[in-house]
N, C-alpha and C positions, 0 to 999 in steps of 0.2 A: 838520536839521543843514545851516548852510550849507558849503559846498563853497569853501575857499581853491584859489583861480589860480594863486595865487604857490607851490602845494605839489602836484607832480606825482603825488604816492600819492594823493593825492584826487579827484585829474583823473581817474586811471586808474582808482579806484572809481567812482565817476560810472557812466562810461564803458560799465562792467560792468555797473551796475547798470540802465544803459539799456538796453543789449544783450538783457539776461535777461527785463526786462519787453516786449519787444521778440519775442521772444522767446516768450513765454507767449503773449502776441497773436497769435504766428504761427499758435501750436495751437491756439487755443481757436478760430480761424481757420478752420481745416484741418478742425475736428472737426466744425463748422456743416456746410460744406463736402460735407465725405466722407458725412455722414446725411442729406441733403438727394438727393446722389445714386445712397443707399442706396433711397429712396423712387421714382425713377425706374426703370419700367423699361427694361432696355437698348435695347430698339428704339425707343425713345420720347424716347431723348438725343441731344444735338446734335450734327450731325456735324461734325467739324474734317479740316480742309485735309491733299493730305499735306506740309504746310510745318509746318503745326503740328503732326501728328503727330508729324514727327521733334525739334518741338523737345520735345515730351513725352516721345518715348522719350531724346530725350538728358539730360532732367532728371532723368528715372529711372533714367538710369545714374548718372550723379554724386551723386545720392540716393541709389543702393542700393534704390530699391523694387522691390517685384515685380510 
């Protein structure tokens, strides 16, 4: 279906519909990700900075992870 310009309800589905797909990409992203580093063990991971530690812990507060 193409997508009129000239009609802002269309724009903003678009919009959404990129976001979502966008979106799905992030987790199926994240899930590679997280099993990959399941497979690692701890002692055996990379070490980060404490710069980038803090930027981890600060993403994981605004994330809400634990």
């Amino acid at each position: 279906m193409a997508v009129n310009s000239d009609n802002p309800d269309a724009r903003t589905a678009g919009q959404h519909d990129q976001a979502l797909q966008e979106i799905a990409m992030l987790h199926e992203q994240l899930r590679i990700n997280d099993a990959r580093w399941e497979r690692i063990p701890p002692h055996r991971r990379p070490f980060f900075t404490p710069v980038e530690r803090m930027a981890i812990n600060e993403l994981r507060a605004l994330r809400g992870w634990n």
